[in-house]
N, CA, C and O of each residue as an XYZ file, in Angstrom:
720
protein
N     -13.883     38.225     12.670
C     -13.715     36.897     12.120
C     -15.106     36.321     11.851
O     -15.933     36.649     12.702
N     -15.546     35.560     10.892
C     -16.576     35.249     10.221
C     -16.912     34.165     11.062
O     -15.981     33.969     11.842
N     -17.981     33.265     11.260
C     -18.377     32.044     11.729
C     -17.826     31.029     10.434
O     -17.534     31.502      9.336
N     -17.760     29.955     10.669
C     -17.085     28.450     10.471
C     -17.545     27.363     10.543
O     -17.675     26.954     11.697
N     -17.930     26.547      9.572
C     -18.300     25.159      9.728
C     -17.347     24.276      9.927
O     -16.221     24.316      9.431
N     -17.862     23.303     10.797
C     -16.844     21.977     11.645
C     -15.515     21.861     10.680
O     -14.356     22.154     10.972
N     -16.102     21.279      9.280
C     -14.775     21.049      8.607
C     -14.106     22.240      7.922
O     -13.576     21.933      6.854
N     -13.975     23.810      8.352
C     -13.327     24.559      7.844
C     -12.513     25.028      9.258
O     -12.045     26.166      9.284
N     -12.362     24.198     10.356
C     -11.523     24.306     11.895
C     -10.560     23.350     11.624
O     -10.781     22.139     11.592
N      -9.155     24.053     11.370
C      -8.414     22.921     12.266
C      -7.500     23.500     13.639
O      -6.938     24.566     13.890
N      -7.671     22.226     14.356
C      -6.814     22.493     16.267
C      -5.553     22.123     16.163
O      -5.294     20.928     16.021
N      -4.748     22.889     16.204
C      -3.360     22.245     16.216
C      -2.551     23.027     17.883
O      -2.646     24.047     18.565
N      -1.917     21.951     17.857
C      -1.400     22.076     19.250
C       0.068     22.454     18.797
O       0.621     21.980     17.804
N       0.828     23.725     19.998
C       2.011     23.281     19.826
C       2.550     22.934     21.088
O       2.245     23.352     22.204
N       3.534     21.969     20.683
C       4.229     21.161     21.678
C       5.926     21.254     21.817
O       6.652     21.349     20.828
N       6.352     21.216     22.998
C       8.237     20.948     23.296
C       8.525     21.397     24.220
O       7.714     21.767     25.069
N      10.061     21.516     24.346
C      10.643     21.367     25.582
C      10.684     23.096     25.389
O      10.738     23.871     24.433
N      10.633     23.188     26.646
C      10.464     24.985     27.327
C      11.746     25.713     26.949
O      12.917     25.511     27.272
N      11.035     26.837     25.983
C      12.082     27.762     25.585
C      12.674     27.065     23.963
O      13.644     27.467     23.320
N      11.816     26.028     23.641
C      12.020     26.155     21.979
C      11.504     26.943     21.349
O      11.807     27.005     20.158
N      10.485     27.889     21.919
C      10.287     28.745     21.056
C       8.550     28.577     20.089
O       8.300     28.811     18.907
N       7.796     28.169     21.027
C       6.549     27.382     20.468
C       5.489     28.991     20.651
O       4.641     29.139     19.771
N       5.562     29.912     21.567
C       5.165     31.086     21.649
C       5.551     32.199     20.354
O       4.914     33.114     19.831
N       6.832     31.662     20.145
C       7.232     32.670     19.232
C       7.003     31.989     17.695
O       6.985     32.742     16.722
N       6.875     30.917     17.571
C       6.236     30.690     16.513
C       5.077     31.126     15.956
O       4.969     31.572     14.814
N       3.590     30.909     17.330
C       2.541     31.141     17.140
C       2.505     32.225     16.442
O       2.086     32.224     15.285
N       3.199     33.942     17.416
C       2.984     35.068     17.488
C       3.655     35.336     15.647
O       3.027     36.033     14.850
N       4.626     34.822     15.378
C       5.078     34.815     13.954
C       3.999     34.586     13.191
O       3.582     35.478     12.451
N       3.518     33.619     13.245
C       1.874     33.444     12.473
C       1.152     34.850     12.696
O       1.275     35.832     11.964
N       0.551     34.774     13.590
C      -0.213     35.941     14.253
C      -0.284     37.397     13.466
O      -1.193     38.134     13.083
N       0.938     37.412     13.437
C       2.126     39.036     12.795
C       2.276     38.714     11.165
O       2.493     39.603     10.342
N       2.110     37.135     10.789
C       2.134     36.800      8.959
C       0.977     37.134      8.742
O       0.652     37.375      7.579
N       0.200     37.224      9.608
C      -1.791     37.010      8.509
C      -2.079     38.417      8.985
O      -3.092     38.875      8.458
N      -1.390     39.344      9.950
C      -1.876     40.192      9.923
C      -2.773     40.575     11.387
O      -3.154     41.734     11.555
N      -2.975     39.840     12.090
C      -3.666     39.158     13.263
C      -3.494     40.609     14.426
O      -4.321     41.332     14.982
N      -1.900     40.547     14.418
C      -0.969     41.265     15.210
C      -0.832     42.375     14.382
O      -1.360     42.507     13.277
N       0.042     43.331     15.065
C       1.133     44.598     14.179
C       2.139     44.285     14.782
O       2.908     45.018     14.160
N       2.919     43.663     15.672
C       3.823     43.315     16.289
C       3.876     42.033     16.549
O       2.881     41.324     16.695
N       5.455     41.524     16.648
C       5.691     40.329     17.170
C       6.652     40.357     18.953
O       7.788     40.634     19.339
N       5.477     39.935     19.512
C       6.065     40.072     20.960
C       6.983     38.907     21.605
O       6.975     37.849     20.976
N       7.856     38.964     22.901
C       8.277     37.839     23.274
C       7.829     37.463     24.535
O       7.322     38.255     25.330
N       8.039     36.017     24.786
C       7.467     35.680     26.249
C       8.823     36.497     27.113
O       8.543     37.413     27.885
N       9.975     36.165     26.948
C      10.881     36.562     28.019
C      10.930     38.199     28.149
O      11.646     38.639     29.049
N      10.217     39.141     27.315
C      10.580     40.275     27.356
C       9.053     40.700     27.974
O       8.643     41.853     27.847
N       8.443     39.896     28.496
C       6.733     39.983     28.981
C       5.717     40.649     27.941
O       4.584     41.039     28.226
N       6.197     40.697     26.950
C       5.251     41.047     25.745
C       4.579     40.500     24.803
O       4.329     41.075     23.743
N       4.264     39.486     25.052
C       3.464     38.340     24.301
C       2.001     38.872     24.240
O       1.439     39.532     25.115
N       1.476     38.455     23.018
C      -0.144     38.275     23.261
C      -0.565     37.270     23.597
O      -1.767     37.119     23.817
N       0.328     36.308     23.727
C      -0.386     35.290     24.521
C       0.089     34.588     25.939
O      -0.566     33.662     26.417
N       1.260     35.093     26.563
C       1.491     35.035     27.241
C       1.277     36.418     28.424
O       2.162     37.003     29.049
N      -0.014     36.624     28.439
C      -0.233     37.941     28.961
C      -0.774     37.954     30.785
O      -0.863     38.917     31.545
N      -1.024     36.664     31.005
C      -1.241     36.403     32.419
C      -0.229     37.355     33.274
O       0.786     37.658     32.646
N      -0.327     37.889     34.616
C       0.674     38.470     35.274
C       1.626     37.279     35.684
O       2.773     37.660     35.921
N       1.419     35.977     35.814
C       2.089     35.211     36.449
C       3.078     34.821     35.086
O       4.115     34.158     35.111
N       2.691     35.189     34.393
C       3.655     34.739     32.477
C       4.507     35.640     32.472
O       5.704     35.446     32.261
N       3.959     36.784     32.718
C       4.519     37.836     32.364
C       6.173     37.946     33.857
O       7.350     38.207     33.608
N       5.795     37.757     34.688
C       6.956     37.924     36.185
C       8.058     37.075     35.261
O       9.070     37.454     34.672
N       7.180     35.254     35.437
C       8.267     34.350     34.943
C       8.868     34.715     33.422
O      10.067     34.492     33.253
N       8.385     35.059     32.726
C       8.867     34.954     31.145
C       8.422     34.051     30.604
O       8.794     34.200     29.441
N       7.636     32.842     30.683
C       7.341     31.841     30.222
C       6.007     31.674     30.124
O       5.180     32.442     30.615
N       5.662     30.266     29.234
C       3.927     29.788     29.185
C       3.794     29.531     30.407
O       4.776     28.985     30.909
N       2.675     29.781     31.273
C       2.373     29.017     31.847
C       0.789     28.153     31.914
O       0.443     27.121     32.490
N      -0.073     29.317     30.864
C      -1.415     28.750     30.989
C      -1.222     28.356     29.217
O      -0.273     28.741     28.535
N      -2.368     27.511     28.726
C      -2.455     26.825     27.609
C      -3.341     27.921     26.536
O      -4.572     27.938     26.536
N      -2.662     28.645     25.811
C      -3.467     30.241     25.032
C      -4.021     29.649     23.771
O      -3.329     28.821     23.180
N      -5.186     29.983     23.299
C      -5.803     29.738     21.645
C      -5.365     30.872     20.794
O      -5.520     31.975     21.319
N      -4.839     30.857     19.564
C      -4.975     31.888     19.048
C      -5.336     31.501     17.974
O      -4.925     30.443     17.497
N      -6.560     32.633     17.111
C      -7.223     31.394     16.355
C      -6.684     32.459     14.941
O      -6.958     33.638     15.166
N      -6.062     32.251     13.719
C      -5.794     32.785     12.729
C      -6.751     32.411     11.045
O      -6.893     31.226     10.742
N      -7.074     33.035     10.511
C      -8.085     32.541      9.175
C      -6.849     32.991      8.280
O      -6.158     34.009      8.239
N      -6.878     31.498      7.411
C      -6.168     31.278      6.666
C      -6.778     30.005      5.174
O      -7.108     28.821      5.249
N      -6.700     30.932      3.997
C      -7.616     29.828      3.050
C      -8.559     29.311      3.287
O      -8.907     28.131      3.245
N      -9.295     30.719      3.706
C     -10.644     30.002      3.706
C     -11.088     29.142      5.279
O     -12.216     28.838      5.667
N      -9.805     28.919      5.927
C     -10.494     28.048      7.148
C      -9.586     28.712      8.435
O      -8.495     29.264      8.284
N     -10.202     28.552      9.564
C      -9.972     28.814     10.819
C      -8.824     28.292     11.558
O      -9.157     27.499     12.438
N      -7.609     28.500     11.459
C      -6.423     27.766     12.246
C      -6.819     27.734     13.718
O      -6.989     28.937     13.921
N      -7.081     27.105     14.902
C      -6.907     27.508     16.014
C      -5.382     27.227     16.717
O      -5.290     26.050     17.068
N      -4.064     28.099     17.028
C      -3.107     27.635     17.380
C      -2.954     26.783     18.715
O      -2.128     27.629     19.056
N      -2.968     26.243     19.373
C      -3.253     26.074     20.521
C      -2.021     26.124     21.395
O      -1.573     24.998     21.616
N      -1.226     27.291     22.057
C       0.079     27.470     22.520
C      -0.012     27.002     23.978
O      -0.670     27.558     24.858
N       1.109     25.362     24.172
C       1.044     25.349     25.361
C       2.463     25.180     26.259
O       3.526     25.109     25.643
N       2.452     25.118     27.676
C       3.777     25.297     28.050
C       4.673     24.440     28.199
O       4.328     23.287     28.457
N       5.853     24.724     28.096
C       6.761     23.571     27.969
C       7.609     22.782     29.411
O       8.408     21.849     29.484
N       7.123     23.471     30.192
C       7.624     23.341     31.602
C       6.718     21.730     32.126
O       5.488     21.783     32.142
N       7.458     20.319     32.545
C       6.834     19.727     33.363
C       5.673     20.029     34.252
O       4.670     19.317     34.285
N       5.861     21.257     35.074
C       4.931     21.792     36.055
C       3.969     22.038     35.542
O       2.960     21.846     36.220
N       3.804     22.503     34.307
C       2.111     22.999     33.397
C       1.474     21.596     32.585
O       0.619     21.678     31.703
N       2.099     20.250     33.094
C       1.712     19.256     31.776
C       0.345     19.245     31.655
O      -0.058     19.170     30.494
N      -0.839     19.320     32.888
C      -1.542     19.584     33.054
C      -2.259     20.074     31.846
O      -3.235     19.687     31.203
N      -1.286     21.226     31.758
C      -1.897     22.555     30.548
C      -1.621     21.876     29.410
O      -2.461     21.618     28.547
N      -0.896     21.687     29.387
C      -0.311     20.593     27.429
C      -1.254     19.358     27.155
O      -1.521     18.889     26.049
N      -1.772     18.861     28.568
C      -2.875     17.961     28.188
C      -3.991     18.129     28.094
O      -4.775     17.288     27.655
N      -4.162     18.782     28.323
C      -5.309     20.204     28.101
C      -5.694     20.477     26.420
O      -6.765     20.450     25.813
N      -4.706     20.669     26.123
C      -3.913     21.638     24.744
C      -3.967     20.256     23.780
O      -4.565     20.422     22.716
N      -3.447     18.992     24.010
C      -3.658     18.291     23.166
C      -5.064     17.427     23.100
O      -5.408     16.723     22.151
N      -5.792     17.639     24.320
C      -6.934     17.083     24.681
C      -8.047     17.191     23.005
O      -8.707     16.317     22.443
N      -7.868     18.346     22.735
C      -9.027     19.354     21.835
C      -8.148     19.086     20.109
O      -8.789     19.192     19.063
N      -6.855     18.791     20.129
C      -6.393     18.888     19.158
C      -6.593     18.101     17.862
O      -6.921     16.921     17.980
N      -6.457     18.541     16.820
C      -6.439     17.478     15.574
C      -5.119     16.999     14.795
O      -4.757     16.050     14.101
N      -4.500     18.459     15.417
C      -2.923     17.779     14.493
C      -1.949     18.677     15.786
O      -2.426     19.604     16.440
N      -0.415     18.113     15.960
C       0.388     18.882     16.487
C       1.351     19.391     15.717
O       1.303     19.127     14.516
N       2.401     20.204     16.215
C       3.222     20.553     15.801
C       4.316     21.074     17.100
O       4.315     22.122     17.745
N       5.179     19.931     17.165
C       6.123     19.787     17.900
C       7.453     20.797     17.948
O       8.074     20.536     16.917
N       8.100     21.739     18.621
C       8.547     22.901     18.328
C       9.926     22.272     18.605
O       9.697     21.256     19.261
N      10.726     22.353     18.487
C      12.418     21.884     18.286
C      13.467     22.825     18.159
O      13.762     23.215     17.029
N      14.217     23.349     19.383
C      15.270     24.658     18.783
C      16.847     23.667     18.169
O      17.445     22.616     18.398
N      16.908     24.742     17.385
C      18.134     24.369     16.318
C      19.093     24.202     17.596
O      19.675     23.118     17.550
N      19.296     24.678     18.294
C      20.627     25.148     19.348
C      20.731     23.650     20.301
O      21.759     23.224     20.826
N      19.403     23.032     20.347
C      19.589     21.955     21.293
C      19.191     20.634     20.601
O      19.199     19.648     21.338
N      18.903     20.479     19.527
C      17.777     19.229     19.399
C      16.896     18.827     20.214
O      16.275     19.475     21.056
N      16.824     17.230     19.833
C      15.319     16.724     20.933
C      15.904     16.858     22.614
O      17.130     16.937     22.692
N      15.249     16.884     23.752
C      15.171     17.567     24.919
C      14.210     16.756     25.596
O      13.520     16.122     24.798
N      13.912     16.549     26.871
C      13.015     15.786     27.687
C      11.666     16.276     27.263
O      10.801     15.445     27.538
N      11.201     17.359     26.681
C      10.617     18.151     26.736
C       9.775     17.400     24.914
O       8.677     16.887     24.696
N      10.526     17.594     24.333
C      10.311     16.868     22.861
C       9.685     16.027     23.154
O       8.471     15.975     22.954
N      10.798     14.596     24.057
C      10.348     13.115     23.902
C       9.164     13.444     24.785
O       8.453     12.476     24.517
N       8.411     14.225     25.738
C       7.552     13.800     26.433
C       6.521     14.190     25.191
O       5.613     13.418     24.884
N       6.637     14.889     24.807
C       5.658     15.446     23.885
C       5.227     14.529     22.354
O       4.207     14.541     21.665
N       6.352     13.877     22.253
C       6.339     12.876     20.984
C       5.510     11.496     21.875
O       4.810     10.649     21.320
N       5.821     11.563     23.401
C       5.303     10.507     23.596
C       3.533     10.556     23.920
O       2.887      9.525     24.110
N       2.789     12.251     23.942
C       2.184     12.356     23.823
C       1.243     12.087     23.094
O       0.146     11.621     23.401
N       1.837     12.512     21.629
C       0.668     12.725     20.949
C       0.849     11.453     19.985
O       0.322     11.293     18.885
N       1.806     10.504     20.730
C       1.777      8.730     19.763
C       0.739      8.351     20.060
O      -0.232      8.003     19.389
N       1.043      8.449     21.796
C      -0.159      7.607     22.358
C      -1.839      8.216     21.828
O      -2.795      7.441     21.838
N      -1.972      9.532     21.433
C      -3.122     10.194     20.768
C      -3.042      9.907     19.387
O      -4.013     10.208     18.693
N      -2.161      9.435     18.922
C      -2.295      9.026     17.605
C      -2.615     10.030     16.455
O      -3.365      9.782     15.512
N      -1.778     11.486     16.714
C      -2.584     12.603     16.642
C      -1.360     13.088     15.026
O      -0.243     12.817     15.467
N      -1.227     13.457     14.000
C      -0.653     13.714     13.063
C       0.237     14.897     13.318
O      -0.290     16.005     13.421
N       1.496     14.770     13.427
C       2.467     15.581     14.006
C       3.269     15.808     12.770
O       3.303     15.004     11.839
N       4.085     17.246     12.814
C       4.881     17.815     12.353
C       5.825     18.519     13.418
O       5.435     19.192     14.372
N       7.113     18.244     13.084
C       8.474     18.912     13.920
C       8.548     20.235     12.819
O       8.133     20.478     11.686
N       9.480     21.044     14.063
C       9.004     22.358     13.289
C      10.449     22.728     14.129
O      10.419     22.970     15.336
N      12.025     22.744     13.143
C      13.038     23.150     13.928
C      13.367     24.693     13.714
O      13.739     25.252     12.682
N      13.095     25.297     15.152
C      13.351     26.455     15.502
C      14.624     27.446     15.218
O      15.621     27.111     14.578
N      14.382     28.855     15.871
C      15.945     29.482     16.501
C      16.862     28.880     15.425
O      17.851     28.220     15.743
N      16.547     29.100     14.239
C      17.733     28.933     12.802
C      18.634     30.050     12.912
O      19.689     29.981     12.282
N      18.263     31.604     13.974
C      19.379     32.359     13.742
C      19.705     33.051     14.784
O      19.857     34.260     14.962
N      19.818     31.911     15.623
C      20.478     31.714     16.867
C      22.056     31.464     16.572
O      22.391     31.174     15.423
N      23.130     31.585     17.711
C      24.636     31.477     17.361
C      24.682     29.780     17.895
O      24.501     29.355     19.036
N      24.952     29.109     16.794
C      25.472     27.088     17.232
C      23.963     26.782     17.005
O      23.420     25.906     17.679
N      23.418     27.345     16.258
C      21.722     26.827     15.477
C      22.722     25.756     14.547
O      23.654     26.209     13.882
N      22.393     24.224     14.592
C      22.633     23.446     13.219
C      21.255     22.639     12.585
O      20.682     21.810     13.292
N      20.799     22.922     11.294
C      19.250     22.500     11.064
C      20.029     20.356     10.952
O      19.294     19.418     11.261
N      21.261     20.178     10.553
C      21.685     19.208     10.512
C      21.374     18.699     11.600
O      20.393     17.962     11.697
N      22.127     18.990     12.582
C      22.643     17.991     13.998
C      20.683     18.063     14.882
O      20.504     17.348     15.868
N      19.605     18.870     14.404
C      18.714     18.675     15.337
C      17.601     17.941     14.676
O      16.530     17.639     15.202
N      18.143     17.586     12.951
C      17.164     16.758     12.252
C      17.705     15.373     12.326
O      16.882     14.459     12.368
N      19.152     15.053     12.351
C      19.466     13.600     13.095
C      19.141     13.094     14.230
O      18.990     11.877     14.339
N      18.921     14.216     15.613
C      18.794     13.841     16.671
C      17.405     13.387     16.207
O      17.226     12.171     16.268
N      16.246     14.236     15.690
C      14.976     13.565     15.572
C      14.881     12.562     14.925
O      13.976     11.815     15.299
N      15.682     12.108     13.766
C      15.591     10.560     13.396
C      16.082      9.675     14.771
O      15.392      8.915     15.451
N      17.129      9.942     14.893
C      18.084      9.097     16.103
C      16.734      9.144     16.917
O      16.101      8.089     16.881
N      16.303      9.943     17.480
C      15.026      9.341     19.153
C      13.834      9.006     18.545
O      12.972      8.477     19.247
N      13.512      9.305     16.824
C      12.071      8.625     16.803
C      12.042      8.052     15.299
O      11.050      8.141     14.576
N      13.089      7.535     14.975
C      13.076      6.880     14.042
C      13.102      7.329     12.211
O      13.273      8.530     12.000
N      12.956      6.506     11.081
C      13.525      7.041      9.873
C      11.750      7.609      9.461
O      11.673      8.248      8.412
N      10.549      7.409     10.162
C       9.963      7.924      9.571
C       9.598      9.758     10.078
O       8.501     10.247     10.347
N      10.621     10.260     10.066
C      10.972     11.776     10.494
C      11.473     12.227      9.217
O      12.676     11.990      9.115
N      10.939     12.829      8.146
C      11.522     13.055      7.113
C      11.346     14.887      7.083
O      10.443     15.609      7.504
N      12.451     15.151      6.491
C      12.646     16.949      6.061
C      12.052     17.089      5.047
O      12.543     16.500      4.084
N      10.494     18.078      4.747
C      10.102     18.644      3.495
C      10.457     19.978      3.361
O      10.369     20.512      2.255
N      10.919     20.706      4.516
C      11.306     21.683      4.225
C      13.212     22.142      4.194
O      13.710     21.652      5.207
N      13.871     22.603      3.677
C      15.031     22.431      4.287
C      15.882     23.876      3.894
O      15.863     24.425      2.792
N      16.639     24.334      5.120
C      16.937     25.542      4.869
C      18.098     25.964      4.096
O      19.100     25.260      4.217
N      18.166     27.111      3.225
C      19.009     27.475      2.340
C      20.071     28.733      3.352
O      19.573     29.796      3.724
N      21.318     28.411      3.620
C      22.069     28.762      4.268
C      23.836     29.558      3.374
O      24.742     29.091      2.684
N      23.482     30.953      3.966
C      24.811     31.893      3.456
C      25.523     32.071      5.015
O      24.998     31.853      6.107
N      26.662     32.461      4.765
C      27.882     32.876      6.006
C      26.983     32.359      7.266
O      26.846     33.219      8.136
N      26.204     30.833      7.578
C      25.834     31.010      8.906
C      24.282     31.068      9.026
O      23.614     30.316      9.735
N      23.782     32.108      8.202
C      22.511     32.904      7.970
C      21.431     32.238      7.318
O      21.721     31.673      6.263
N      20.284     32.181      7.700
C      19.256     31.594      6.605
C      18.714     32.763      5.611
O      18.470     33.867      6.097
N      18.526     32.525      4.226
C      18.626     33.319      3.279
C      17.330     32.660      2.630
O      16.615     33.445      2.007
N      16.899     31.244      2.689
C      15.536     31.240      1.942
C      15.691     29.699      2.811
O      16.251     29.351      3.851
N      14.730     28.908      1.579
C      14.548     27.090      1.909
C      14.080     26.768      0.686
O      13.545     27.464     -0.177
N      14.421     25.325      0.733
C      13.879     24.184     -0.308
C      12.839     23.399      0.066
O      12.808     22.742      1.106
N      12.088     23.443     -0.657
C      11.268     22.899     -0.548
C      10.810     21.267     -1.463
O      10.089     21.111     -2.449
N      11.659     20.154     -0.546
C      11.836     19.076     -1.521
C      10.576     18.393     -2.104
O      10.691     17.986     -3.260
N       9.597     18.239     -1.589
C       8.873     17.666     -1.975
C       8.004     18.616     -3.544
O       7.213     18.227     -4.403
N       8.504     19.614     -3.340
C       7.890     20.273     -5.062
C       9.241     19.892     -6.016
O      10.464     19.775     -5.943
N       8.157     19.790     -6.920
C       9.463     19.419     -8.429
C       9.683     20.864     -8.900
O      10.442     21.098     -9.841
C-alpha cells in the first residue's frame, strides 16, 4: 500500500447491535478490492479480523480491528468494532479516531439496543452516519419493516438511497434512487 496524504484518509467506524453483521461487512469489502481471497466469519473463527484467540473461542468482536482498503485513489480505514455492551470501551475507542460512521442494521431484527446506543453515539459526536441494512438473505430479512423501524427511533431524516430489487424472497440487484 502506497503512503497517503491527510486528505486522501477517510476513518469510518462501524457501529450496532452484536451480530448485525458489521465484521462481515468489513471482510465483504476486504474480498471486493481484492484485499482478501476469502471471505471469513466471526462465528466460524475465521475472520481476518477477528483473529484474537479470545474472538476466535467466543465467535464474536471483541477487540476494535482497522482494516485499511485503497479505493479511488484514497485510503478507506474500516474501523470494525464490537457490538457487545461489555467492549463499549472498544466502540469508543473506534469512534474516538473516526470521521464518518456507518451503523450496521440486520434485516431480521431492525433497530436493537445496540443501534440506539450507537446512534446515540455518534449524535453526540456529531459524526456523519450512514445505516447500512444487513443479512438481506437471511430467512424473515424485510428491507421494509427495518427501514421504518429506523425512521420510527430516529426520525424522517433517515432516508433510503439505496433500495433493494427483490425476486421469490431473493435479492437480485438494487435501485439506486438518487441517480436519474
Amino acid at each position: 500500500m502506497r503512503d497517503y496524504l491527510a486528505h486522501e484518509v477517510r476513518n469510518i467506524v462501524l457501529l450496532g447491535h452484536s451480530g448485525s453483521g458489521k465484521t462481515a461487512v468489513v471482510e465483504s469489502m476486504l474480498y471486493y478490492t481484492k484485499a482478501i481471497d476469502r471471505v471469513g466469519k466471526a462465528v466460524d473463527g475465521n475472520s481476518v479480523l477477528d483473529y484474537d484467540l479470545e474472538e476466535v473461542k467466543r465467535g464474536v468482536t471483541v477487540f476494535t480491528t482497522l482494516a485499511p482498503i485503497e479505493w479511488k485513489n484514497c485510503k478507506i480505514n474500516f474501523i470494525d468494532t464490537p457490538g457487545y455492551l461489555d467492549y463499549a470501551g472498544e466502540m469508543l475507542s473506534g469512534v474516538s479516531v473516526a470521521d464518518n460512521a456507518l451503523i450496521v442494521v440486520s434485516a431480521k431484527d431492525g433497530v436493537q439496543t445496540g443501534t440506539e446506543r450507537a446512534w446515540k453515539t455518534v449524535t453526540a459526536r456529531k459524526l456523519p452516519t450512514i445505516f447500512f441494512i444487513n443479512k438481506m438473505d437471511e430467512e424473515n430479512a424485510s428491507f421494509e419493516k427495518s427501514y421504518d423501524s429506523l425512521r420510527d427511533s430516529f426520525g424522517k431524516s433517515v432516508i433510503a438511497f439505496e433500495v433493494p430489487i427483490l425476486e421469490g424472497g431473493k435479492v437480485v440487484g438494487s435501485v439506486n434512487i438518487l441517480k436519474k
